[in-house]
C-alpha positions in Angstrom: -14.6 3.7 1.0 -14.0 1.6 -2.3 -17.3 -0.3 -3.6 -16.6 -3.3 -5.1 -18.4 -4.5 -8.0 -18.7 -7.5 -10.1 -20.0 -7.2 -13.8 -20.8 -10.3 -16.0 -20.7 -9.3 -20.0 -23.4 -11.7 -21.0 -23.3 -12.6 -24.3 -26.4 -13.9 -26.3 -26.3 -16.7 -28.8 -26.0 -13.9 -32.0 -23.0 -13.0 -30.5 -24.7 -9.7 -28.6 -23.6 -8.0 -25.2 -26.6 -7.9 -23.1 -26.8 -4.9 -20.8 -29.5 -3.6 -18.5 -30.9 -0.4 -17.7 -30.5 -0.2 -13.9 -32.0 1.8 -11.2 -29.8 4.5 -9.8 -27.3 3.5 -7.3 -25.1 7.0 -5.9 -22.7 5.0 -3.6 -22.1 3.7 -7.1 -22.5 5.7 -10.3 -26.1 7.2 -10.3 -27.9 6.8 -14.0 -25.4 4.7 -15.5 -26.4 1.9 -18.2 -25.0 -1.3 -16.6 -23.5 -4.8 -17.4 -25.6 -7.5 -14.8 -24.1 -7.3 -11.5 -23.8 -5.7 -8.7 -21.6 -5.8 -5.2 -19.7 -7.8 -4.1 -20.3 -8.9 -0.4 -18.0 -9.8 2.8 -16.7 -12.9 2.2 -17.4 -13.3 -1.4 -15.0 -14.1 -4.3 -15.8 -12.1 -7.0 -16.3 -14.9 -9.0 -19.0 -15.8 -6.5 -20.2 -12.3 -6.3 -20.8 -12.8 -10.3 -22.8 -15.4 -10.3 -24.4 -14.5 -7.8 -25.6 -11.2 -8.9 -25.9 -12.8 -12.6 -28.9 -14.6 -11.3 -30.3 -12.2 -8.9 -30.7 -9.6 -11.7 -31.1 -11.7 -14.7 -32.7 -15.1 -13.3 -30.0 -17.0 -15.5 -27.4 -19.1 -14.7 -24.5 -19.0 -17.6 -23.9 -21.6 -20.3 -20.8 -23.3 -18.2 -17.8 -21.5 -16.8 -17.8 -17.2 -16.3 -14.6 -16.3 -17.3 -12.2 -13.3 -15.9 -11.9 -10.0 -18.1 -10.3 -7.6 -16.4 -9.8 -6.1 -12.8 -10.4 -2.3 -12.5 -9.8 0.5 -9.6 -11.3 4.2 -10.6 -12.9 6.6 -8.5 -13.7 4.7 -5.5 -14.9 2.0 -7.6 -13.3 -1.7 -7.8 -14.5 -3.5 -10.8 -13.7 -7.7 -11.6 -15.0 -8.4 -14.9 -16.2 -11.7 -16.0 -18.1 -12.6 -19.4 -20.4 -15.4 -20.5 -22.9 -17.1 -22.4 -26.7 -17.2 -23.1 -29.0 -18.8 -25.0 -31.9 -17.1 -24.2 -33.3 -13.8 -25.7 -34.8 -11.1 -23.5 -37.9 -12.2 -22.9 -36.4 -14.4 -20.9 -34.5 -12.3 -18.5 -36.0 -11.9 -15.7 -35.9 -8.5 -13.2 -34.3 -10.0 -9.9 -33.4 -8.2 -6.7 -30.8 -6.4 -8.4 -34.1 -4.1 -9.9 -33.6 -4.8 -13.5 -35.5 -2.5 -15.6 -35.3 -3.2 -19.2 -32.4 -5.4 -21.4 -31.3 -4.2 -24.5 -28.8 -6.6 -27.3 -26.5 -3.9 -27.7 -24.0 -3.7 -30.8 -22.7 -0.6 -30.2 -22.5 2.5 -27.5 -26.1 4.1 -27.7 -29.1 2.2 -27.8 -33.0 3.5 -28.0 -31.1 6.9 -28.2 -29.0 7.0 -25.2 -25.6 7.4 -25.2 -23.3 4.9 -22.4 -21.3 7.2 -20.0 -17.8 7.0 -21.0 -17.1 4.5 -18.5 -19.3 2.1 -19.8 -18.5 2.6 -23.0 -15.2 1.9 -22.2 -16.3 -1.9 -20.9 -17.8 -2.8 -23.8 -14.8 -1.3 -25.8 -11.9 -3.0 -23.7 -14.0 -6.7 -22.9 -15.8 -7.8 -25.6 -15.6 -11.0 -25.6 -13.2 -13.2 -27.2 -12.8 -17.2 -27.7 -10.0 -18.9 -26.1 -7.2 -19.7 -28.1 -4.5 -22.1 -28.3 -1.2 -21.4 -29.2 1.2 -24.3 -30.1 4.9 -23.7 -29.4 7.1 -27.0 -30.5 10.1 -26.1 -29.3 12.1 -28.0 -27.7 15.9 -26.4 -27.6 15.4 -25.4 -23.8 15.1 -28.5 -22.6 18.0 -30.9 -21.5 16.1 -34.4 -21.6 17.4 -36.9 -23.7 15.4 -37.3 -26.9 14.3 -34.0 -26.2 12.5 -33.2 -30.0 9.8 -35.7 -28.3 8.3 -32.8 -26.8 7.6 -31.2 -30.6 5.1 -34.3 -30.7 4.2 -33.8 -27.6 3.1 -30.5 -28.5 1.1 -31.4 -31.3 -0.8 -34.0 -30.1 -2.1 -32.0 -27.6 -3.2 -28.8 -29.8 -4.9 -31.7 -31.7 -7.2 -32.3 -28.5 -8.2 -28.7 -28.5 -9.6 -28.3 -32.2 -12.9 -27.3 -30.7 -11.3 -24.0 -29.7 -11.8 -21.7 -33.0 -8.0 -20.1 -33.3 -4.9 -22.2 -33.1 -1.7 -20.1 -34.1 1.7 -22.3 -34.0 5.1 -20.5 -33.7 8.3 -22.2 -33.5 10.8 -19.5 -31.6 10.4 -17.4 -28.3 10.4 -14.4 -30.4 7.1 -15.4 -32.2 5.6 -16.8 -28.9 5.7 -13.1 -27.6 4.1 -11.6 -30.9 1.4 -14.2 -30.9 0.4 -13.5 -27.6 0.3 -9.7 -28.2 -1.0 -10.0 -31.7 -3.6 -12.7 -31.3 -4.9 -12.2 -27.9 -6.0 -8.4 -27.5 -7.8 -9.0 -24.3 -8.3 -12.9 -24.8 -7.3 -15.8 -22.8 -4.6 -18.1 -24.2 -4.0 -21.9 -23.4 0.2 -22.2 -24.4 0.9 -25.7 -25.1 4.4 -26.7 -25.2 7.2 -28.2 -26.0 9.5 -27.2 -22.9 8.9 -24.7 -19.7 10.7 -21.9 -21.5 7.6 -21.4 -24.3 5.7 -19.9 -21.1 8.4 -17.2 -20.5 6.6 -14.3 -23.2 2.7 -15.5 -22.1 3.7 -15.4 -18.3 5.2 -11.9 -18.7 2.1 -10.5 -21.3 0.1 -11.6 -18.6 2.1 -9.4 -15.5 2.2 -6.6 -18.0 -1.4 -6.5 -18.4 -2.5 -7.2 -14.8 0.3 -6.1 -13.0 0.2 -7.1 -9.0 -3.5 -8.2 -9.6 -1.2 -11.5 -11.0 -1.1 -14.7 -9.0 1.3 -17.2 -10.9 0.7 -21.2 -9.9 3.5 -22.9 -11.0 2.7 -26.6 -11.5 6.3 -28.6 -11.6 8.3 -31.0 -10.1 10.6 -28.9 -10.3 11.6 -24.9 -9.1 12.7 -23.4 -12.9 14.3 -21.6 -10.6 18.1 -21.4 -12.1 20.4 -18.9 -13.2 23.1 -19.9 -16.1 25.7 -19.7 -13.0 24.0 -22.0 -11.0 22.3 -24.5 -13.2 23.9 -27.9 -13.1 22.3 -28.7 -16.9 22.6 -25.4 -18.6 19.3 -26.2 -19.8 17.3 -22.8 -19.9 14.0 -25.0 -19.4 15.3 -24.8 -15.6 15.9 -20.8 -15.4 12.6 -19.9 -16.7 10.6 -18.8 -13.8 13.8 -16.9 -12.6 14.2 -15.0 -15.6 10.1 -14.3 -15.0 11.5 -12.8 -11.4 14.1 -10.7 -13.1 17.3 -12.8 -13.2 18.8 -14.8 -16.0 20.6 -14.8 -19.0 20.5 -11.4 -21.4 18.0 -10.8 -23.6 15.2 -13.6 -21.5 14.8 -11.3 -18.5 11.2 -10.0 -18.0 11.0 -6.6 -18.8 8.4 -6.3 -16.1 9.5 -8.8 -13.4 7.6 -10.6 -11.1 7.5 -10.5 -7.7 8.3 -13.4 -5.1 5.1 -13.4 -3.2 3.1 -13.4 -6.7 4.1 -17.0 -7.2 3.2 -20.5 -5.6 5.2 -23.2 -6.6 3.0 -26.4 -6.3 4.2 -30.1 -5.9 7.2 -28.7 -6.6 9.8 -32.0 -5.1 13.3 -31.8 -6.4 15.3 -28.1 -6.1 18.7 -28.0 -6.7 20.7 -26.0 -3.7 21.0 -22.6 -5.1 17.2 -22.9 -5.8 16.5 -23.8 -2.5 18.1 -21.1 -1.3 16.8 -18.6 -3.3 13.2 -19.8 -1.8 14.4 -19.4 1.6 15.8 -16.0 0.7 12.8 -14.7 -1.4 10.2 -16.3 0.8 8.3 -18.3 -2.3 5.4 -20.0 -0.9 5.9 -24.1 -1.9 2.6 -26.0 -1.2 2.9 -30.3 -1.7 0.2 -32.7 -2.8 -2.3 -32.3 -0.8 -2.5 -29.4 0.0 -5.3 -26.3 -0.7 -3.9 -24.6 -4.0 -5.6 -21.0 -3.1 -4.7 -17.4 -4.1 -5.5 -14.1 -3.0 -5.4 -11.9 -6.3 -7.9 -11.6 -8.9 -6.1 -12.8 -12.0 -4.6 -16.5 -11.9 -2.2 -17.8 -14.7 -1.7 -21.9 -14.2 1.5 -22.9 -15.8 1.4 -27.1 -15.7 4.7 -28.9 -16.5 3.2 -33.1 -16.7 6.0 -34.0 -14.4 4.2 -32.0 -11.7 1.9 -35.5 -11.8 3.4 -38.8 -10.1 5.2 -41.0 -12.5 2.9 -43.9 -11.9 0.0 -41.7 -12.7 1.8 -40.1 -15.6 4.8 -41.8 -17.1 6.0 -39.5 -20.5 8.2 -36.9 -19.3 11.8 -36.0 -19.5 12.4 -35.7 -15.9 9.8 -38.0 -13.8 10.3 -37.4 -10.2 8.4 -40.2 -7.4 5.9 -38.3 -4.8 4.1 -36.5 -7.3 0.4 -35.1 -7.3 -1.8 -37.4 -8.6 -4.5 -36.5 -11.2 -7.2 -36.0 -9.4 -5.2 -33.5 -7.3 -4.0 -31.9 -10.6 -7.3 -31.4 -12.5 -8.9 -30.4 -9.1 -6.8 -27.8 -8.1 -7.1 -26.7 -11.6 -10.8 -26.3 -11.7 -10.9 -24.7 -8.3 -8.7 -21.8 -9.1 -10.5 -21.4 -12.4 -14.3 -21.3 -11.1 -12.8 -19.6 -7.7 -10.2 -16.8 -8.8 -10.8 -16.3 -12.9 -7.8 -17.6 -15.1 -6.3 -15.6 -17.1 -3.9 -17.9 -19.3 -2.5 -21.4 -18.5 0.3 -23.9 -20.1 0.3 -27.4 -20.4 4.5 -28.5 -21.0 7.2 -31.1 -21.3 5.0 -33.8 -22.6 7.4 -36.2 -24.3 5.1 -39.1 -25.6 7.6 -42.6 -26.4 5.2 -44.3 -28.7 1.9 -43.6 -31.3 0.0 -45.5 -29.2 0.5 -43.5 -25.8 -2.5 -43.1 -23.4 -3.5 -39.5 -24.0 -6.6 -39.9 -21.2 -4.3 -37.9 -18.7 -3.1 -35.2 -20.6 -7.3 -34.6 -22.2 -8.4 -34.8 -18.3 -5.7 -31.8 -17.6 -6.6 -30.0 -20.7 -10.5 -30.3 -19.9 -9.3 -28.7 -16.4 -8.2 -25.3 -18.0 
């Protein structure tokens, strides 16, 4: 039998990991030093479970949204991850049902003398916590709307609304994209903003490398990216993107790790082109409209959001606007609910293509603020 555990790395406000002293569990791992958290029960998300058990041992609730680490199977033991924030110091945490013994700020492996079990050790190693960050790709050459160096701006006004977030790294190429994500993000969680669909191809596939089938990719669009250069009506690589992500397209932008059909939902997805629409018939892609639940059933959830996902009279400034759209209350809700129900693990916001200074940006801070 696999036990299933949720851990919360609880940060203090000097930065700290705080990690209790637990009482011995066998089904689990007797004598080990442990993160808050416990099991999780029938029924429960693990992002439920976290929370849950986050208050039961510690009697605190977190400092806003607990965000998804890491997913772990070893030696009968299932392990979701999930950090967040505290301001209060330990004599403030308070021994719940979970029979909390004593909390130490830890800064390194041993504290008081004794040494973390390797597995623990590895935790703290592998999930300290990181701030999001943003990374800006302008680029705008995939795309086959008219005017299409619009979406440059676009790109930049929105990685203005996120200057709270404490690293912003801008690359300009596909190439860079991929070593940005690597290089910046060991273990962190990344907002891409864009320019076109085709800056999410190197996050998308960093993201199935790292969690594997644990992956669940929404794809937000209007339309199914779901193209081959054969096929594609435009030529526009902006429309192949997600079928490169699945192993097909042209040489050199093909996944090294593909994804597979049933790890992608394609939501108020409205205008497919015929070969795409057989491909979703073939492949057996699950399409959900406006309206409908967005759920998943894997532990890791990356949100790609192209704006003309939205209705055009909700949301105007796109290349390709397409009438029976999801509105944005639909949007941002279906955006919060798979990040406080399933964990995100990276999201993009694309194809904004602003046609004045004085655009409206209340739409595209609402989806950001959704992330």
């Amino acid at each position: 039998m696999t036990v299933r555990l949720a851990l919360v790395i609880l940060v203090d406000a000097a930065g700290r990991v705080l990690v209790q002293l637990r009482a011995p569990d066998a089904r689990v791992a007797p004598g080990l030093w442990c993160l808050p958290g416990g099991h999780v029960e029938a029924g429960e998300t693990p992002l439920v479970a976290a929370r849950r058990e986050l208050a039961e041992e510690t009697g605190l609730e977190p400092e806003g949204d607990l965000r998804f680490v890491d997913h772990h199977v070893s030696s009968g033991v299932e392990r979701f991850v999930f950090w967040g924030r505290t301001s209060a110091d330990e004599s403030r945490l308070v021994p719940g049902e979970g029979a909390a013994l004593e909390f130490a700020a830890l800064e390194a492996s041993t504290w008081d003398g004794r040494p973390f079990v390797p597995q623990d050790a590895d935790i703290l190693g592998r999930f300290r916590p990181v701030e999001p960050a943003v990374v800006e790709v302008p680029q705008w050459q995939g795309s086959g709307a008219r005017e299409p160096r619009r979406l440059a701006t676009g790109a930049r006004l929105m990685a203005r609304m996120l200057t709270e977030l404490p690293r912003t790294v801008e690359v300009t190429d596909l190439p860079g994209t991929a070593r940005a994500v690597r290089a910046q993000l060991p273990g962190g969680y990344a907002v891409t903003i864009g320019g076109d669909c085709s800056v999410d191809l190197s996050p998308v596939a960093a993201a199935r490398e790292r969690f594997g089938e644990d992956l669940a990719v929404v794809w937000f669009d209007a339309h199914g990216d779901l193209n081959t250069p054969e096929s594609s009506p435009s030529g526009a690589f902006h429309g192949m993107v997600l079928r490169a992500l699945l192993g097909e397209g042209p040489a050199g932008l093909v996944a090294g790790t593909p994804l597979t059909p049933d790890q992608i939902t394609l939501v108020g997805t409205r205008s497919l082109d015929p070969e795409e629409e057989r491909f979703i018939r073939r492949r057996g892609i699950r399409v959900l409209g406006p309206g409908e639940p967005v759920t998943v059933d894997r532990p890791a959830v990356y949100a790609h959001v192209d704006l003309d996902v939205l209705d055009p009279s909700a949301f105007p400034h796109v290349g390709f606007p397409e009438p029976g759209g999801l509105s944005v209350a639909q949007l941002t809700g279906a955006l919060r609910g798979l990040r406080e129900r399933s964990g995100l693990v990276g999201a993009a916001v694309t194809e904004f293509m602003p046609d004045s200074p004085e655009v409206d940006l209340s739409v595209v801070r609402a989806v950001l603020d959704a992330l």
